[in-house]
Each structure stands twice: as C-alpha cells, then as structure tokens.
N, CA, C and O atoms as a GROMACS GRO file, in nm:
protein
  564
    1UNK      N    1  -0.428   0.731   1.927
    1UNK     CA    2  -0.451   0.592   1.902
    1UNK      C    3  -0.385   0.553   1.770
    1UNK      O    4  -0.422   0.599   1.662
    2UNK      N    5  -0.277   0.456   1.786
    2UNK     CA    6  -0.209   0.426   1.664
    2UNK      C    7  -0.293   0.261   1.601
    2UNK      O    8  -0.334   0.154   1.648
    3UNK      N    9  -0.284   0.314   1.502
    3UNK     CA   10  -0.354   0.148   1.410
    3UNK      C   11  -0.273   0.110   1.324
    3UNK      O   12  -0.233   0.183   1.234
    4UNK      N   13  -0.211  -0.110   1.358
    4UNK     CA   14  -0.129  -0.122   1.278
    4UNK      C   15  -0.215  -0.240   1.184
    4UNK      O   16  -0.305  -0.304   1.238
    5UNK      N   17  -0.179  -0.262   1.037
    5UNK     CA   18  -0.246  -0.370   0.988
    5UNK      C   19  -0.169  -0.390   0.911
    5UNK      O   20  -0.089  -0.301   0.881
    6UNK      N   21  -0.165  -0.512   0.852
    6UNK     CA   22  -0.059  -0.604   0.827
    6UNK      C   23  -0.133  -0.653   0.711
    6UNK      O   24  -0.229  -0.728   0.731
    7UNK      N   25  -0.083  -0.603   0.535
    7UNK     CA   26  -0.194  -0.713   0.428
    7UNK      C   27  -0.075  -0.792   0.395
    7UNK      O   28   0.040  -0.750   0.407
    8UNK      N   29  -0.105  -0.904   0.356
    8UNK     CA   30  -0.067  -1.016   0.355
    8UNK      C   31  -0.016  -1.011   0.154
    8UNK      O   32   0.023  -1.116   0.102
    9UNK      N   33  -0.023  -0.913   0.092
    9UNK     CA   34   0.040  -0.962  -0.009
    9UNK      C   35   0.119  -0.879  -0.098
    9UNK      O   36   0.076  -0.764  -0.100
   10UNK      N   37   0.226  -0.899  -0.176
   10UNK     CA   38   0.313  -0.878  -0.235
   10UNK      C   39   0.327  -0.764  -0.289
   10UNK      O   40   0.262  -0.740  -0.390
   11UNK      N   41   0.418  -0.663  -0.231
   11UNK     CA   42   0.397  -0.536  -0.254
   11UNK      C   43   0.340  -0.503  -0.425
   11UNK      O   44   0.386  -0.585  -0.504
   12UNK      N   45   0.260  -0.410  -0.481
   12UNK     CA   46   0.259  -0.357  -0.573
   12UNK      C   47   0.232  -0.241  -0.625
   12UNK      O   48   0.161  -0.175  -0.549
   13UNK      N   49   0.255  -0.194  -0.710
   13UNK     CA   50   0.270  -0.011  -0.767
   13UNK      C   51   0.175  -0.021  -0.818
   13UNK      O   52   0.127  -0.124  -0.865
   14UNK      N   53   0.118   0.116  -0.816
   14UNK     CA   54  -0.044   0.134  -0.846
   14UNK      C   55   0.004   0.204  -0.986
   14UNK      O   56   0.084   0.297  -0.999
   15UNK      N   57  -0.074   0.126  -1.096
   15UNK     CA   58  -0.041   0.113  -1.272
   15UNK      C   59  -0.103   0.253  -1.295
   15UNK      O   60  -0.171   0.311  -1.210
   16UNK      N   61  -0.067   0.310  -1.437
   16UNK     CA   62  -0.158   0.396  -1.457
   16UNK      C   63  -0.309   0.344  -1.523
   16UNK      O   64  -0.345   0.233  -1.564
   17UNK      N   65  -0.366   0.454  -1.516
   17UNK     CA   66  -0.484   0.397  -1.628
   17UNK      C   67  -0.489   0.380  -1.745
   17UNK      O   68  -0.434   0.462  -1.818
   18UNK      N   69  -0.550   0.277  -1.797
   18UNK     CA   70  -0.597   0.264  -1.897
   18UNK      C   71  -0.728   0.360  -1.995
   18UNK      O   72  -0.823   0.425  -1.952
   19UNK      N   73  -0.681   0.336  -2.142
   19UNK     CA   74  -0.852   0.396  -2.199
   19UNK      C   75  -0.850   0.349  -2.318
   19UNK      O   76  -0.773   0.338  -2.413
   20UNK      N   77  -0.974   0.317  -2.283
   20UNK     CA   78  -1.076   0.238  -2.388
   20UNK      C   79  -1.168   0.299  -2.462
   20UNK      O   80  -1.263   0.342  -2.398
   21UNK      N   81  -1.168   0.321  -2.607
   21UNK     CA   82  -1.201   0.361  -2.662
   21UNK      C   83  -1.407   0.289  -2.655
   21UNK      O   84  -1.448   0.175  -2.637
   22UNK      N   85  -1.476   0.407  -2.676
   22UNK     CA   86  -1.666   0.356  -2.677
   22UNK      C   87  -1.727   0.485  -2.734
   22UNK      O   88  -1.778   0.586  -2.687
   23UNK      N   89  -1.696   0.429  -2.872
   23UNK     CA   90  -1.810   0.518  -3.033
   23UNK      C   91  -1.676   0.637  -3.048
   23UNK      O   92  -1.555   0.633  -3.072
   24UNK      N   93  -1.762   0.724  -3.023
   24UNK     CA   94  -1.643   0.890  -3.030
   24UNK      C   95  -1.549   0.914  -2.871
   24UNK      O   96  -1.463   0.998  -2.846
   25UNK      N   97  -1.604   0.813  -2.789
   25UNK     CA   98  -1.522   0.861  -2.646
   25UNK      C   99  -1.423   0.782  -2.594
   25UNK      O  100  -1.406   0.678  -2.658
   26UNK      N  101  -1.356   0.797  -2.502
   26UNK     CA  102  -1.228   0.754  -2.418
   26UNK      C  103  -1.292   0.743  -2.314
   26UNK      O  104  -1.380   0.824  -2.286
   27UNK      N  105  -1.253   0.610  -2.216
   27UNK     CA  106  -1.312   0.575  -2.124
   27UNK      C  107  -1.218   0.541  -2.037
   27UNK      O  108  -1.172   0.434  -2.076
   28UNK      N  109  -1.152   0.585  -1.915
   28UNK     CA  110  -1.030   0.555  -1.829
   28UNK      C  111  -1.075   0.425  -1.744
   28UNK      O  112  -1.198   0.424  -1.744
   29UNK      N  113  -1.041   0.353  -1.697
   29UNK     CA  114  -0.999   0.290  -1.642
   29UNK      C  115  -0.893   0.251  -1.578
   29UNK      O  116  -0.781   0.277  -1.621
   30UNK      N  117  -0.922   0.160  -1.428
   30UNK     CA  118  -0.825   0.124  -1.346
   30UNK      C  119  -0.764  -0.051  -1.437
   30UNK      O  120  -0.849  -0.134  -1.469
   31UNK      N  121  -0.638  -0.070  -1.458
   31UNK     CA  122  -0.595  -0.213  -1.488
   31UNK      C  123  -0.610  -0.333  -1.372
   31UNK      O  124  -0.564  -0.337  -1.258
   32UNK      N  125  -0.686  -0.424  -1.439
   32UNK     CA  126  -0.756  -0.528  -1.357
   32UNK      C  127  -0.674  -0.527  -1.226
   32UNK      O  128  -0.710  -0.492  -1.113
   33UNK      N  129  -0.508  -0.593  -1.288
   33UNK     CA  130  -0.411  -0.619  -1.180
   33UNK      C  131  -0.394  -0.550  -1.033
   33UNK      O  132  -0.370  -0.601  -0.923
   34UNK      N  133  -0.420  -0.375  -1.084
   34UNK     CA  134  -0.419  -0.318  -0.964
   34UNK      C  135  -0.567  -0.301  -0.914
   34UNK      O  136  -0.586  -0.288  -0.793
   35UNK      N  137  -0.676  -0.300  -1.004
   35UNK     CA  138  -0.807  -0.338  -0.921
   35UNK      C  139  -0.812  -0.444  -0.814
   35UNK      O  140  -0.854  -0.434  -0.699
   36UNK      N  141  -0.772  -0.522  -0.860
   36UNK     CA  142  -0.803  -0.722  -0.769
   36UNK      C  143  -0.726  -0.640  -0.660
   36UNK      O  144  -0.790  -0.612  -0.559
   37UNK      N  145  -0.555  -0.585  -0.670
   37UNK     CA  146  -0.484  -0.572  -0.560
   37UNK      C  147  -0.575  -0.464  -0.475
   37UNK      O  148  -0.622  -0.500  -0.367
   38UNK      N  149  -0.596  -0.347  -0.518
   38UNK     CA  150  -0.693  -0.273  -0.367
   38UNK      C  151  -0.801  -0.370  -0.345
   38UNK      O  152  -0.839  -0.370  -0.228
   39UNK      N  153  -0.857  -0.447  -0.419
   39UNK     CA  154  -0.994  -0.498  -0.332
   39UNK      C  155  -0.954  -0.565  -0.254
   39UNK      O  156  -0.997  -0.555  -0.138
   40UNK      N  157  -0.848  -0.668  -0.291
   40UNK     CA  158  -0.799  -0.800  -0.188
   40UNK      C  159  -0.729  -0.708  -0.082
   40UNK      O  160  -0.771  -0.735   0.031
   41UNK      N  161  -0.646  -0.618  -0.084
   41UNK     CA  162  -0.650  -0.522   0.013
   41UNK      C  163  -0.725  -0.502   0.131
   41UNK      O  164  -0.714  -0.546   0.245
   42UNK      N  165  -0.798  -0.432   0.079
   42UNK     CA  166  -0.952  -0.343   0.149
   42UNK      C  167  -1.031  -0.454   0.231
   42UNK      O  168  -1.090  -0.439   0.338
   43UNK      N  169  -1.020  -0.552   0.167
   43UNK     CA  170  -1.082  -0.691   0.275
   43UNK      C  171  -1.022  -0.718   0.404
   43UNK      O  172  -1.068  -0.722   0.519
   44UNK      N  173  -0.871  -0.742   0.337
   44UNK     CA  174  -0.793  -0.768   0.486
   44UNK      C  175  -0.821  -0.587   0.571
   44UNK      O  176  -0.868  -0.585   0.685
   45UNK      N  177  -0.793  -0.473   0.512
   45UNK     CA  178  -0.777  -0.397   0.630
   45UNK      C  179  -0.928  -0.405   0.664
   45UNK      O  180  -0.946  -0.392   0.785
   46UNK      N  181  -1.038  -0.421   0.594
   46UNK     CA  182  -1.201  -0.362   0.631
   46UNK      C  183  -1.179  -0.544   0.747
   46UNK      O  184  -1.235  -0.528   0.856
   47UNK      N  185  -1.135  -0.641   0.738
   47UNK     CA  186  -1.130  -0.723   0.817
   47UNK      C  187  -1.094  -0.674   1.034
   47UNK      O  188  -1.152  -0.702   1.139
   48UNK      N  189  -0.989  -0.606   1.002
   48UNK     CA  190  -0.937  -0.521   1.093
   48UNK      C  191  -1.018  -0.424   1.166
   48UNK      O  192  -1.034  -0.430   1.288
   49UNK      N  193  -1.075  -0.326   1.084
   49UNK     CA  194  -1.082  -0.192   1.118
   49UNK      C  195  -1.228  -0.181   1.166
   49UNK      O  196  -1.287  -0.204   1.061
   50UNK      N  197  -1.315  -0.162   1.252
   50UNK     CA  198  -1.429  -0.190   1.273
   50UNK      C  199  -1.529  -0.049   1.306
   50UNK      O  200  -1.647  -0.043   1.340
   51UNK      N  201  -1.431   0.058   1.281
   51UNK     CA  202  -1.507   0.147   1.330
   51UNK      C  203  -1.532   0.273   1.203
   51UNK      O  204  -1.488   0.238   1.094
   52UNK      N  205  -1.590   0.399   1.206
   52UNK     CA  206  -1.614   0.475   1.113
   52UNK      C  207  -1.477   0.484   1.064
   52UNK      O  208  -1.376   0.436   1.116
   53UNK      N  209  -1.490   0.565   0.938
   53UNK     CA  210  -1.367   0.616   0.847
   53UNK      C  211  -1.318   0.734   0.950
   53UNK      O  212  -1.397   0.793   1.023
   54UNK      N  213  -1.180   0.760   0.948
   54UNK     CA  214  -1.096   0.818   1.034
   54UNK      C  215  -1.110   0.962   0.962
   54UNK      O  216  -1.054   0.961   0.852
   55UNK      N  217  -1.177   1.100   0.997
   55UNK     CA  218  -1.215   1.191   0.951
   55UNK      C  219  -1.109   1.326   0.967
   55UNK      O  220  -1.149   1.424   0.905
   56UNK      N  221  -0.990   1.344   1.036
   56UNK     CA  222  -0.905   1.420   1.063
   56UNK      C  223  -0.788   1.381   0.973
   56UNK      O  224  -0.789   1.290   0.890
   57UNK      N  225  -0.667   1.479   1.008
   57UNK     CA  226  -0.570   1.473   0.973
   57UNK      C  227  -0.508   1.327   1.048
   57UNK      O  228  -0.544   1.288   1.159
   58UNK      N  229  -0.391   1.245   0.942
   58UNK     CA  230  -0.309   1.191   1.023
   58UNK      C  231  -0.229   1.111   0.923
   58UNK      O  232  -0.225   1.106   0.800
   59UNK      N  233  -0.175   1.058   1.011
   59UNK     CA  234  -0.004   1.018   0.984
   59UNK      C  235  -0.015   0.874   0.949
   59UNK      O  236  -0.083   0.799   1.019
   60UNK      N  237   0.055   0.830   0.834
   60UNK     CA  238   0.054   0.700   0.787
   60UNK      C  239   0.185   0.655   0.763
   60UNK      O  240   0.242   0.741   0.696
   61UNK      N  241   0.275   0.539   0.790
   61UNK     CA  242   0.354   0.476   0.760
   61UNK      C  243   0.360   0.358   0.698
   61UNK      O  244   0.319   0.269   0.773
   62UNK      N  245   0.394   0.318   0.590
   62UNK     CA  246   0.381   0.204   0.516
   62UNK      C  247   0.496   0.105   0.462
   62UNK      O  248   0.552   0.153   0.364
   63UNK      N  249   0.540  -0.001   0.496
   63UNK     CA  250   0.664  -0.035   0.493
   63UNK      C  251   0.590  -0.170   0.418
   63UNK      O  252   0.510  -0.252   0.463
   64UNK      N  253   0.660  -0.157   0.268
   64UNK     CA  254   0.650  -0.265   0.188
   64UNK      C  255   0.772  -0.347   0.169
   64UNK      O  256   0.885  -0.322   0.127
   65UNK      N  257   0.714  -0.454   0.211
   65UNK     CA  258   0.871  -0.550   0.261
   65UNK      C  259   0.846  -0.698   0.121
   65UNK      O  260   0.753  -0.778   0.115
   66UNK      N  261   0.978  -0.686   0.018
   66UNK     CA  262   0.908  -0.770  -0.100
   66UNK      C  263   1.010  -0.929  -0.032
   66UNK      O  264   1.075  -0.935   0.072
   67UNK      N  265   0.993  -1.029  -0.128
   67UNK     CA  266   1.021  -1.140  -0.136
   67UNK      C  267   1.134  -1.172  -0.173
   67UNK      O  268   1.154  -1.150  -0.292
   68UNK      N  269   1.229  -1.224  -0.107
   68UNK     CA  270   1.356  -1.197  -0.141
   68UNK      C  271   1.355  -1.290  -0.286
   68UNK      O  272   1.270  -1.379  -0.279
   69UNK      N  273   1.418  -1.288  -0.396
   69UNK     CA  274   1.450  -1.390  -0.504
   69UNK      C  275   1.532  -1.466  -0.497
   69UNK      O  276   1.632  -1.445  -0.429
   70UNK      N  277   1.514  -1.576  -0.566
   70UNK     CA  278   1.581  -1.706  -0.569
   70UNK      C  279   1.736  -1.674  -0.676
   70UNK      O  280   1.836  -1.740  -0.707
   71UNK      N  281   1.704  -1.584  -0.696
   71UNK     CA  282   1.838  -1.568  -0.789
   71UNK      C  283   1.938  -1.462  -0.710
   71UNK      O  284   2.049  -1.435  -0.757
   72UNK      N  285   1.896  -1.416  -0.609
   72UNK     CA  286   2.017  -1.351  -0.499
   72UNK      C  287   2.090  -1.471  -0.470
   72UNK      O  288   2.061  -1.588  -0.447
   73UNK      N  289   2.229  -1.382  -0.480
   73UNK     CA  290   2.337  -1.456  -0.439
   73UNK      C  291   2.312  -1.509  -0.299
   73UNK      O  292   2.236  -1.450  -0.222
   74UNK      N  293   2.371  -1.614  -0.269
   74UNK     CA  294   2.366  -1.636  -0.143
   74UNK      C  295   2.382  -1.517  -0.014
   74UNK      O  296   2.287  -1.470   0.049
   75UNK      N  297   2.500  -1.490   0.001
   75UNK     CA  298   2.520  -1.373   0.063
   75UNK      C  299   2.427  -1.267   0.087
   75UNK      O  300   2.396  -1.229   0.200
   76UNK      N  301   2.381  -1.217  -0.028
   76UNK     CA  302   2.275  -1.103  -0.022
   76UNK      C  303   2.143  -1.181   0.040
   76UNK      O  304   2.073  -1.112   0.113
   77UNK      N  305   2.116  -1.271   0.026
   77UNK     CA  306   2.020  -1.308   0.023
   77UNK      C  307   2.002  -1.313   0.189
   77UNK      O  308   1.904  -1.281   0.255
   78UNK      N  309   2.118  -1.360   0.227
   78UNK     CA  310   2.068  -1.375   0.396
   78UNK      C  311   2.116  -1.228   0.476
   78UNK      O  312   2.113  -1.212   0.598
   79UNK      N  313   2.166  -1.117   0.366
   79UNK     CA  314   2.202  -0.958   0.472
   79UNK      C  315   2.146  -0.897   0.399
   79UNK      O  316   2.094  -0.811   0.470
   80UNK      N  317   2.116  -0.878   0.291
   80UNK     CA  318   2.046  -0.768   0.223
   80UNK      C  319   1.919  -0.727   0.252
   80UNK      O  320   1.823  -0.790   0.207
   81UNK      N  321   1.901  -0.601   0.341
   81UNK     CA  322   1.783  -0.547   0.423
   81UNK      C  323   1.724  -0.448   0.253
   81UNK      O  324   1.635  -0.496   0.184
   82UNK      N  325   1.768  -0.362   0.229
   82UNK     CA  326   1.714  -0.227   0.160
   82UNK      C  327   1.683  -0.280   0.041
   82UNK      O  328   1.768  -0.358  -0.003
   83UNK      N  329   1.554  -0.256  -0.048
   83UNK     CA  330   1.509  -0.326  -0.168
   83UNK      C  331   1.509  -0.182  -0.234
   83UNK      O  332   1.452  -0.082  -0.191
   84UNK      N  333   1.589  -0.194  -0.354
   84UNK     CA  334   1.610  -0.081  -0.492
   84UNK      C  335   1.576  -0.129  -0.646
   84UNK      O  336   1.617  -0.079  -0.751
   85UNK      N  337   1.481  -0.247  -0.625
   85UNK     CA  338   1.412  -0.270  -0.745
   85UNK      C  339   1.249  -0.269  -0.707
   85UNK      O  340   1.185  -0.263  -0.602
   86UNK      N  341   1.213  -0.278  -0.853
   86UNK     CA  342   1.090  -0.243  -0.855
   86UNK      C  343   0.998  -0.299  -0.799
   86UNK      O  344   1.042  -0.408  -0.761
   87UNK      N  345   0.836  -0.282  -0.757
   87UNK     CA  346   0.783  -0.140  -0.776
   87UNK      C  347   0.831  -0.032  -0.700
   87UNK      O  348   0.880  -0.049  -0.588
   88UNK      N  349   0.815   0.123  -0.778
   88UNK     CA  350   0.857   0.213  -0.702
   88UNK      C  351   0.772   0.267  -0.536
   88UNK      O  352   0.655   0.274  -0.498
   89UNK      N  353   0.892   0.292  -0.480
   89UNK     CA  354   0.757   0.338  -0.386
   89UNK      C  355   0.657   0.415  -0.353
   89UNK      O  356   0.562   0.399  -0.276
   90UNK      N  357   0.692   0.509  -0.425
   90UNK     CA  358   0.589   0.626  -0.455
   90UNK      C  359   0.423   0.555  -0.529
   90UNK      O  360   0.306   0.592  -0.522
   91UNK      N  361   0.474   0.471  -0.577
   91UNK     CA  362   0.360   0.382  -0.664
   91UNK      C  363   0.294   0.263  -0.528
   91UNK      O  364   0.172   0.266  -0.512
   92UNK      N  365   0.358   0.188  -0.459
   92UNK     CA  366   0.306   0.183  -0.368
   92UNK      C  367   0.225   0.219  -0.242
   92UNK      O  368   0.131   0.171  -0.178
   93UNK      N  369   0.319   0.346  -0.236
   93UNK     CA  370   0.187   0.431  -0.159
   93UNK      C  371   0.052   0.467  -0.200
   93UNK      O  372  -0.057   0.455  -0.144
   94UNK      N  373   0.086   0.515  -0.312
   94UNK     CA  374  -0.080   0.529  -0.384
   94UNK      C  375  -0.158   0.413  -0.370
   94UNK      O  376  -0.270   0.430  -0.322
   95UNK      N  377  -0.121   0.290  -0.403
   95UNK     CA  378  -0.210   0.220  -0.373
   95UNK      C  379  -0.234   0.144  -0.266
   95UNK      O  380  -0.330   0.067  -0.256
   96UNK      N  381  -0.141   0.165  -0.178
   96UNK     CA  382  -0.199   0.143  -0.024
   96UNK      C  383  -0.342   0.225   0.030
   96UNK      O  384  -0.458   0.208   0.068
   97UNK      N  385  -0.213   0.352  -0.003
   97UNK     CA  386  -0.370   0.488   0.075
   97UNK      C  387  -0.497   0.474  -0.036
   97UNK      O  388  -0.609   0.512  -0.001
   98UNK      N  389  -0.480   0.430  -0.146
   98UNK     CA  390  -0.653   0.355  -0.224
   98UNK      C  391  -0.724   0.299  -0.165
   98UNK      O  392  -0.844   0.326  -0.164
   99UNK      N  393  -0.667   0.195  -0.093
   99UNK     CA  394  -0.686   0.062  -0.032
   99UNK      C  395  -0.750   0.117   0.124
   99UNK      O  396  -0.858   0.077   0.168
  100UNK      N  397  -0.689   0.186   0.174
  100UNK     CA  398  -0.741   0.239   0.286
  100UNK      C  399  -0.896   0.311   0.291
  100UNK      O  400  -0.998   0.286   0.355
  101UNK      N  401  -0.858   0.414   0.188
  101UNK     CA  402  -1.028   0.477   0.106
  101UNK      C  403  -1.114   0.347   0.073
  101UNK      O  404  -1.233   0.352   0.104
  102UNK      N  405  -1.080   0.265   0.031
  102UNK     CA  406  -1.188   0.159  -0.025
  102UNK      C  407  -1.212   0.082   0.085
  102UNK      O  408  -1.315   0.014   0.079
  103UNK      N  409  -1.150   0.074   0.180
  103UNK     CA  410  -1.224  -0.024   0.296
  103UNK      C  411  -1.269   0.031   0.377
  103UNK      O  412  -1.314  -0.039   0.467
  104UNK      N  413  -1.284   0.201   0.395
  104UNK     CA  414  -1.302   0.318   0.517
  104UNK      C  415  -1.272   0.324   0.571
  104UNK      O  416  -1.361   0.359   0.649
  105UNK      N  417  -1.130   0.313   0.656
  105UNK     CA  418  -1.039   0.339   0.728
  105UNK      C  419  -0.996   0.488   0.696
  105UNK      O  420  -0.959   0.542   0.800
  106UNK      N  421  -0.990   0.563   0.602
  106UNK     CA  422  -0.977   0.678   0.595
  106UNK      C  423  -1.104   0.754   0.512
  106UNK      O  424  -1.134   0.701   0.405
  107UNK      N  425  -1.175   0.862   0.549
  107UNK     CA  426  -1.272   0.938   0.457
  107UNK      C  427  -1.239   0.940   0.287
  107UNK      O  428  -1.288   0.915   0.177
  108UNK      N  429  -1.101   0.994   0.364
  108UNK     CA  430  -1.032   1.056   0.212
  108UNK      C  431  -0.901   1.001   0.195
  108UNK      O  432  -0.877   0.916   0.281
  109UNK      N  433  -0.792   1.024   0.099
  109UNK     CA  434  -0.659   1.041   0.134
  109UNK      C  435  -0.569   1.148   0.142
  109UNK      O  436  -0.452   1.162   0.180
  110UNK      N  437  -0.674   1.234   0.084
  110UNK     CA  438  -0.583   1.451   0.130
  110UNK      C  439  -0.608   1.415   0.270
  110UNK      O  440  -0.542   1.495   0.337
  111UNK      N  441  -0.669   1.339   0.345
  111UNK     CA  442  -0.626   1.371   0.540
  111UNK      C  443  -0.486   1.325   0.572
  111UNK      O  444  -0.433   1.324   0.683
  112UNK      N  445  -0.451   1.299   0.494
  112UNK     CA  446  -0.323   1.200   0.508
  112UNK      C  447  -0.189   1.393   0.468
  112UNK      O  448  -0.172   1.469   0.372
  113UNK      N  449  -0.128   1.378   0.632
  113UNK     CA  450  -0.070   1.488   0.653
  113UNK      C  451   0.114   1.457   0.665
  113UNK      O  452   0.209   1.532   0.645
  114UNK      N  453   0.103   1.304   0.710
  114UNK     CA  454   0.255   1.311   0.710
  114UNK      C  455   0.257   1.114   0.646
  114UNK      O  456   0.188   1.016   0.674
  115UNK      N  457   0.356   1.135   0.568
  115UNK     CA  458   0.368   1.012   0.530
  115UNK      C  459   0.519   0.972   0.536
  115UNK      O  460   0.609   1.047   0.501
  116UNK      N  461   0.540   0.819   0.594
  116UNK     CA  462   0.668   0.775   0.580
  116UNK      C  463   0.661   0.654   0.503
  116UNK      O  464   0.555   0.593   0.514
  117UNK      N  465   0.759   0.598   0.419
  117UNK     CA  466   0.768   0.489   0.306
  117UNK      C  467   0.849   0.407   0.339
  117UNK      O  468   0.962   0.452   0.358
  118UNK      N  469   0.834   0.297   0.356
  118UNK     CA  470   1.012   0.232   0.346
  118UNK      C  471   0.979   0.112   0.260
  118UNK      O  472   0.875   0.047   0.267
  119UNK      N  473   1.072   0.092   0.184
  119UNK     CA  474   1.098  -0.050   0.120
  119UNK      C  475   1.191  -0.182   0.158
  119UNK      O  476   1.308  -0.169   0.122
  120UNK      N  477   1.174  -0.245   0.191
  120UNK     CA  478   1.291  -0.328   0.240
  120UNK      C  479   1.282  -0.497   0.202
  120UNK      O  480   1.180  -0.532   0.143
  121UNK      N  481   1.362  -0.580   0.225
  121UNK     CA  482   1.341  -0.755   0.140
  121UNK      C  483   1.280  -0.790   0.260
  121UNK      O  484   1.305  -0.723   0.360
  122UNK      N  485   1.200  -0.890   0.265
  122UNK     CA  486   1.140  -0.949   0.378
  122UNK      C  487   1.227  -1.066   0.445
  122UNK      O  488   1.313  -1.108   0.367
  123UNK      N  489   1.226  -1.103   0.521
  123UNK     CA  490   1.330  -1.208   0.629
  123UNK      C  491   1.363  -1.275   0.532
  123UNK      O  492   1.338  -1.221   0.425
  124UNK      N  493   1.416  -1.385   0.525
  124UNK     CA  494   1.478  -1.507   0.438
  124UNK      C  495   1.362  -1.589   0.492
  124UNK      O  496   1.328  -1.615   0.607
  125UNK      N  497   1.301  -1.629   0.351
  125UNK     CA  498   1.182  -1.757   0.376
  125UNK      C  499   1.043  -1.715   0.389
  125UNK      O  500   0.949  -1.789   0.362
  126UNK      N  501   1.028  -1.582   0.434
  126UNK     CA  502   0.918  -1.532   0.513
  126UNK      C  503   0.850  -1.446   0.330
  126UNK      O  504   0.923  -1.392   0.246
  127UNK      N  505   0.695  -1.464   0.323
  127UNK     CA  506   0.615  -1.388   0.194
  127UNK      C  507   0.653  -1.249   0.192
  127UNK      O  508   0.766  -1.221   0.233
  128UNK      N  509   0.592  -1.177   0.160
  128UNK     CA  510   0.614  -1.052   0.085
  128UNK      C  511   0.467  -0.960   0.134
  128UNK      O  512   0.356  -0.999   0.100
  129UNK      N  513   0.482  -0.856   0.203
  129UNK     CA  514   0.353  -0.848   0.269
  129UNK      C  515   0.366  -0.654   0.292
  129UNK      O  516   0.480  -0.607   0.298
  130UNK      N  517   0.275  -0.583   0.301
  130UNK     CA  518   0.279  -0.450   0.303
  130UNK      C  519   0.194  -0.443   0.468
  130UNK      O  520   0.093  -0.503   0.502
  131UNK      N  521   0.277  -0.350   0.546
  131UNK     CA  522   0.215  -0.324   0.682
  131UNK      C  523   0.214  -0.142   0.677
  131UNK      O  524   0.297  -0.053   0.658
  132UNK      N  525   0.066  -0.151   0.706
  132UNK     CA  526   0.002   0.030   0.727
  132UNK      C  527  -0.016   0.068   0.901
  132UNK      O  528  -0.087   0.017   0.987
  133UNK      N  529   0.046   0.140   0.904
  133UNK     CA  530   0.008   0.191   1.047
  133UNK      C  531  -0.054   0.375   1.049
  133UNK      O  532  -0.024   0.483   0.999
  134UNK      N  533  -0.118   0.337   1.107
  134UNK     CA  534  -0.236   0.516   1.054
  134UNK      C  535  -0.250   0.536   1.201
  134UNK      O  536  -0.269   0.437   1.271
  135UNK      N  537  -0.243   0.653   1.254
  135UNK     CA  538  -0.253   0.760   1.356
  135UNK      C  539  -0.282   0.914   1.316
  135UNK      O  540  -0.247   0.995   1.229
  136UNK      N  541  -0.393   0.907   1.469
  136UNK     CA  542  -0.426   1.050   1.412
  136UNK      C  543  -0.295   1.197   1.432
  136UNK      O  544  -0.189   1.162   1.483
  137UNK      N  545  -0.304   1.299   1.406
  137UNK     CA  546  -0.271   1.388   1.400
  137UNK      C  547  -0.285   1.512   1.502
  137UNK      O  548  -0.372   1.584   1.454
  138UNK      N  549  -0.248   1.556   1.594
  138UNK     CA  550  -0.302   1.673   1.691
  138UNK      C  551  -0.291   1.803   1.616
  138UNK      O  552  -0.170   1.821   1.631
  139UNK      N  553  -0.326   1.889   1.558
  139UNK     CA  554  -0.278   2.021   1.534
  139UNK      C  555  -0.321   2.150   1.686
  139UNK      O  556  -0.423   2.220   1.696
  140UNK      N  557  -0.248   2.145   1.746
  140UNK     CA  558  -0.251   2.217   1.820
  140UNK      C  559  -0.242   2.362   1.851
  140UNK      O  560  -0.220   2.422   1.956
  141UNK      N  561  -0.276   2.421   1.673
  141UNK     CA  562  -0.286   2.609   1.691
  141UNK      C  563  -0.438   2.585   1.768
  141UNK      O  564  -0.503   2.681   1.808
   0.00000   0.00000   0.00000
C-alpha cells in the first residue's frame, strides 16, 4: 500500500539547534522557523493519514519542488526543471521525515529503509510545495 501526501508549503531545511544558556547550563533547542514548519506540516499530513503509525520498515520518497523566482531569466524560468540552490536536500529530508514522526504516520524514522530525494522548480506560476510518498517494505529472508 503506497501513501501519497502532498504539504502545501515551501520547501525548507531543517536548521540546526540552537542553545540557550539557564544559570550554569545549555539548553538545545529547535529554531522557531523550523518548529512552526514541522507543526504546519504534521497537520496537513495528520489531516491525511487516519490510521496507526506505520511500524515496519519502508520506503519514502520526497520531492521538494521550490518556487520558481522572479529574477530567472525568462528562458530559465519557463525550462528550468532541476533546482541547485538552497535549501539543501539532505536538510529537507530531515525535516520532512520529523514531520512524519510528529503527525504518526511513521513510529520512528530509523524504519525508514530506502530513501529517494529530488529537488526540482515547481511549474511556472504554480506555489512551492513538498510531496511524501511512504510505502511499506517486504523483507523477504
């Protein structure tokens, strides 16, 4: 059973943490920016997903498609598929598969056995939007 969901907003790279100093200690924290982004996340997929957290191995694909800019040349602007600016995607994934943990669609994110990434500009005209598709895994020893 493959599951596709579609969040509705603008790809972003999951920041590092922060720390805040309290008396003699260091206190880590997540930065607001990428907090708000998994929660507003986790709504749209927990909107979707209606059943327990997915407890096996499996396979996730995540294709963060950004907003094309107003300062692309014309040309690029209406052929240019492959996006090579920032955020990275490695940073995106992390905070997709967060986003997945926080709405329970997945137990964990070590179940997560095969992952594919893609980055690409979104249509001409069309927002900026990250789509997860999660399937389980057979291991068949």
């Amino acid at each position: 059973m493959k599951w596709t969901c579609t969040i509705p907003l603008e790809p972003m790279g999951k920041q590092r943490p922060r720390l805040a100093k309290a008396g003699k200690f260091a206190r880590a924290y997540t930065p607001p920016k990428t907090a708000q982004w998994e929660k507003d996340a986790a709504i749209v997929l927990r909107a979707h997903w209606r059943r327990p957290p997915m407890e096996g191995a499996v396979r996730v694909t995540i294709r963060a498609y950004r907003k094309r800019s107003q300062y692309m040349s014309a040309k690029c602007r209406q052929h240019l598929t492959v996006c090579t600016s920032k955020p990275d995607i490695d940073n995106v994934c992390k905070i997709a598969l967060d986003s997945l943990v926080k709405a329970r669609v997945l137990a964990d994110d070590n179940l997560v056995v095969e992952l594919v990434a893609l980055k690409r500009w979104a249509e001409p005209g069309q927002p900026g939007r990250v789509e997860v598709e999660v399937s389980p895994v057979v291991d068949l020893c």
